[in-house]
N, C-alpha and C positions, 0 to 999 in steps of 0.2 A: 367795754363789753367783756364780759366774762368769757373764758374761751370755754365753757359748758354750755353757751349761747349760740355756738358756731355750728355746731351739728346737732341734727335732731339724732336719738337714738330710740327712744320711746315710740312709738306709735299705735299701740295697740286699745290708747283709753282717750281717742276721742269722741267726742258726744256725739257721735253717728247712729241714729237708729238701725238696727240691725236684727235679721232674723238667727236664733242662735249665737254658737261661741264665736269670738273676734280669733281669725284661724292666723299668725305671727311665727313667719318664716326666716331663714336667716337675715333677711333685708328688709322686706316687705310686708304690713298688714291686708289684710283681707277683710272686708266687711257684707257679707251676703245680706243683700238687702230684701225684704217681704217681698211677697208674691203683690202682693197689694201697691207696695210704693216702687216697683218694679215696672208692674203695668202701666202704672201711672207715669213715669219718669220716659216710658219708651213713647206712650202718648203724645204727654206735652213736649218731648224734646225731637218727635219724629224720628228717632232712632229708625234704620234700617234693619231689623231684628224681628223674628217672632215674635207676637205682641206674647206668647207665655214665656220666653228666655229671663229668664232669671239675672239678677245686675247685680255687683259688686261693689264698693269703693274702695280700690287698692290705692293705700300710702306707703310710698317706701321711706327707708330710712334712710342714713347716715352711717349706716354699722359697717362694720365691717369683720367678715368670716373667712378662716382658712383655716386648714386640717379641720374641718368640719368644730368650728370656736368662734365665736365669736369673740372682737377682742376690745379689751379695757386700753386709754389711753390717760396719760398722766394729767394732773393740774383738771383734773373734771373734764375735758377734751375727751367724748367718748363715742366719737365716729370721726370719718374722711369729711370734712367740710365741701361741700359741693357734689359729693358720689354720689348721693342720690337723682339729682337733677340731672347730672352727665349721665348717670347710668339708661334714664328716662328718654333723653335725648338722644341719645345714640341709640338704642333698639326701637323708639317709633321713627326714626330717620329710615334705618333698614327696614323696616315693616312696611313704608311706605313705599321702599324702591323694589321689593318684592311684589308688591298690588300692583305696581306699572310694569312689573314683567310678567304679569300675569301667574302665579305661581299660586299663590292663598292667600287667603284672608286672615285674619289677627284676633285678639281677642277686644284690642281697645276699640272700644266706641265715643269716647270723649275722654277732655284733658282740663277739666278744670281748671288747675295748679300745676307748674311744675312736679311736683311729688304725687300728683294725685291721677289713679287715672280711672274711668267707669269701664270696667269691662265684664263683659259677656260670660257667662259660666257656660263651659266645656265640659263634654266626659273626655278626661284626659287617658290618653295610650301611655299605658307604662310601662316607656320605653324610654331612654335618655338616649339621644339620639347623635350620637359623638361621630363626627369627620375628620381624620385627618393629615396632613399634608407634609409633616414632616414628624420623624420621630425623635421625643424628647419627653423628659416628663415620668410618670408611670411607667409607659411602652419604655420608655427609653431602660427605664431598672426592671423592667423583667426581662426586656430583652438583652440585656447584661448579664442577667443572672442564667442566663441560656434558653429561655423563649423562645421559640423562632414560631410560634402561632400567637396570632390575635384576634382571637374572635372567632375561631374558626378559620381566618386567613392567612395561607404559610409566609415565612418573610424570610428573605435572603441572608446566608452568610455574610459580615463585610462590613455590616453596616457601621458607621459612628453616633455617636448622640450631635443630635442637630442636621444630619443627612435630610434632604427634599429626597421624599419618596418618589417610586416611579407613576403612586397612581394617586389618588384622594383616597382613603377608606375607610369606611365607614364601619365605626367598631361601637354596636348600641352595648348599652349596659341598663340595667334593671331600674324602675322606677318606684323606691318603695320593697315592700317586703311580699314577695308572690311565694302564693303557698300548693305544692301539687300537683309543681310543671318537672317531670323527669328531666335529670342534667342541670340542671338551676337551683341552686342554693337559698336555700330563705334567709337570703339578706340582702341591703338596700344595697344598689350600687355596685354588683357584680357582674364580669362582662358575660357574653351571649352570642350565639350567633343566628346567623340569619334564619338558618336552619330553625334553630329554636323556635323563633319567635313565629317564620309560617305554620312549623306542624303544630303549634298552640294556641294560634292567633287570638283564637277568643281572648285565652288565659291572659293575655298582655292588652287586651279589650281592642285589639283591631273589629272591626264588624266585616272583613272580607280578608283570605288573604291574599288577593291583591293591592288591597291596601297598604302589604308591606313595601310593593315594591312603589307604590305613591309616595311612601313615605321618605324613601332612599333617594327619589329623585327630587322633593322638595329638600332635602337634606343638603343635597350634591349643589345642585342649582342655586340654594342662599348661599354656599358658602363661596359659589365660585363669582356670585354679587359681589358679598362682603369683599371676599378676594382681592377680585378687580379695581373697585370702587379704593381699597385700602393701598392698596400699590400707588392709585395715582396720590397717596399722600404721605409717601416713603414707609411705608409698612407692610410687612408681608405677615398673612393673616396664618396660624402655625397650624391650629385648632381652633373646635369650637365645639358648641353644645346646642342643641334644638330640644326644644320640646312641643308637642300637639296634642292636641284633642279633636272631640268632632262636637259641633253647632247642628240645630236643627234650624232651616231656611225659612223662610217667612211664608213661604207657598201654605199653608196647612196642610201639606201630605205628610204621612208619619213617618216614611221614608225619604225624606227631602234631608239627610244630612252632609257635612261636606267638614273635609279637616284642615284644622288652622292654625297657625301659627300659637303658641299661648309660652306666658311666663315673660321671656325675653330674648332678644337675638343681639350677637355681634359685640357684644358691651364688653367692657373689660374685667366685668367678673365672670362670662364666662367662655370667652373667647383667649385665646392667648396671640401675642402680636409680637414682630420682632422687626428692629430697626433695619429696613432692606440694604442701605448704605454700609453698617457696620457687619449686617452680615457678609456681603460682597468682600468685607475685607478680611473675614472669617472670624469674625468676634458676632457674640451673639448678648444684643441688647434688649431685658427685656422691657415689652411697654405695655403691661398689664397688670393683672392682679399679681403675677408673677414676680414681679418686683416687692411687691412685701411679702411673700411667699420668701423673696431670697432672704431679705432682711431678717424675717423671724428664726429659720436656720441658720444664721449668722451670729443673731443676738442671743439665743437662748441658752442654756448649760449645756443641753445633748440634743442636738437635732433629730436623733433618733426616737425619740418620743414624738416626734410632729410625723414623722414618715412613715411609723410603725403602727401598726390599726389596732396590732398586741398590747399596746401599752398606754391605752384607750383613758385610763384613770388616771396614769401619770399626764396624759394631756391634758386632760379635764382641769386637775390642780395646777397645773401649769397654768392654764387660762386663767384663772381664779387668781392668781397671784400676780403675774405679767404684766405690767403697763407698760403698753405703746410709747417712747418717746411724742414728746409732738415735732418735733421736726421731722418722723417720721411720717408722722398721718401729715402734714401738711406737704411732705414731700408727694405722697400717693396723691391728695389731694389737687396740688396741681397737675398731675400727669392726667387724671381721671377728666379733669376741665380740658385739657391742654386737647387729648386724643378728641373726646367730642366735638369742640370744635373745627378739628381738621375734616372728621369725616361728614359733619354736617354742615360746615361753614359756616355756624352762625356760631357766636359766644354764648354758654350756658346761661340760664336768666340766675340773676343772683337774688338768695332767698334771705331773710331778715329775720324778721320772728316765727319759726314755720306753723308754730299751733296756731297761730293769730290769724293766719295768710290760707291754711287751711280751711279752718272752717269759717272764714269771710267767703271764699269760696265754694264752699258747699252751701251756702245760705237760702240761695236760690232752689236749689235742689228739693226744698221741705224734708231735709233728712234728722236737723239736727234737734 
């Protein structure tokens, strides 16, 4: 087998019927399917949903992104072998333990395929919904650089990189490019604080703001799941990222909606994890995306082009030219399989040919 056979990286031109453009995210495709084969699919499949909710076919891929790159890997090898399925497995595992603690509900409605999943369209809140537990990272070089606010929230003298904070907190930043909202930048992915987000609620598309503080507690509450759940399998969960929308309920009232989980939870692209054992010992191991994060700043001419958001073109051509080692992507690779199945218990399913396996699996569906 050719090792350009091992991961998919394409996804965006499978023969999926679809309403409009195929929407291809750093990871994941998007396929918004008719109103017509929508209705239909919620029909024959009984689907739990407004029979007018709108369905998708999301395929993720194999790629893999950081400093906002996607990145090339040697010998045609041009993704993580298996990170898409662990990525899949691991945030419907937590979706699932979130619905038994009663918290909310998700976007997925079916699982086809390992890579594939049918879910539900959302009006997403844009808000990037960041918690976290210990400072490192970003926080950790601004707050280097003399920071002592995040988000609105003051932070103590003292601290070190890698310190366990005193509390969880919750530090959102922008989803996307908001135009209009006094104190907030039009640009994607800049932080915020609480304040912001209730005196504009609309503008971040809450529909109350109470809402805000819904959301803070679904925030707090998955993370302190994750948390839990991750310690009993020697990890300590550092940070993480949520994202929601809001669903209309199947009741027909035009007011019946309710907000839910959407994107993904917990995974290790976008969650950060750290070996609880080597931290005890005061070493800090990471076991996330983080780990090719360290690599690429290791490997490259000037890590300061991967860090620096100024020097945005030199990154670009960096990416353009860079190839990934494969012993590195087949190093992420196992870790990606390795963390899934700890937190799920079960061994990722292993994928083969994935266009084949793909749409064998949507066959049923009458999409293709």
């Amino acid at each position: 087998m050719n090792l350009s056979d091992l991961a998919i990286a394409k996804t965006d031109d499978l023969p999926i019927r679809h309403a409009g453009g195929v929407h291809s995210g750093k990871v994941r495709s998007v396929y918004w399917l008719t109103d017509v084969d929508s209705k239909r699919i919620i029909e024959d499949r009984g689907y739990n949903v407004s029979p007018e909710t709108t369905l998708a076919v999301m395929v993720i891929s194999d790629r893999i992104s950081a400093y906002e790159i996607i990145w090339q890997g040697e010998d045609g090898l041009m993704g993580v072998p298996g990170k898409g399925a662990s990525l899949n497995a691991t945030a419907q595992h937590w979706f699932t333990e979130f619905e038994k603690a009663g918290l909310a509900g998700n976007h997925i409605i079916d699982t086809p395929h390992p890579l594939v999943w049918i879910v539900q369209k959302a009006e997403p809140i844009m808000v990037e919904a960041i918690a976290r537990q210990y400072i490192t990272g970003s926080m950790w070089r601004g707050y280097q650089s003399g920071n002592r606010d995040i988000c609105g929230i003051p932070l103590p003298d003292g601290l070190k990189n890698g310190d366990r904070l005193a509390e969880l907190l919750c530090t959102p930043s922008t989803k996307g490019i908001l135009r209009g909202i006094h104190g907030v930048p039009e640009k994607d992915d800049v932080d915020i604080t609480k304040e912001q987000i209730v005196d504009n609620y609309k503008a971040f598309k809450f529909h109350s703001a109470s809402d805000v503080d819904l959301y803070e507690t679904l925030l707090s509450k998955g993370f302190g799941i994750i948390g839990d759940n991750a310690a009993k399998a020697g990890q300590l969960l550092v940070d993480t990222k949520f994202e929601f929308g809001y669903v209309q309920g199947n009741s027909g009232d035009k007011d019946d909606y309710s907000i839910i989980y959407i994107d993904e939870v917990g995974t290790l692209d976008s969650s950060r994890y750290w070996d609880a054992a080597a931290y005890k010992d005061g070493k800090i191991v990471e076991n996330s995306k983080e780990m090719f994060r360290k690599f690429l700043c290791e490997s490259v001419p000037d890590a300061d082009v991967l860090l620096n958001k100024s020097r945005m073109k030199e990154r670009e051509a960096l990416g353009a030219d860079f190839k990934v080692p494969v012993d590195a992507l087949m190093a992420t690779s196992n870790l990606y399989k390795d963390m899934a199945k700890q937190f799920t218990g079960s061994a990722v399913p292993e994928v083969g040919n994935a266009r084949e396996e793909i749409i064998d699996a949507l066959a049923s569906y009458g999409l293709l």
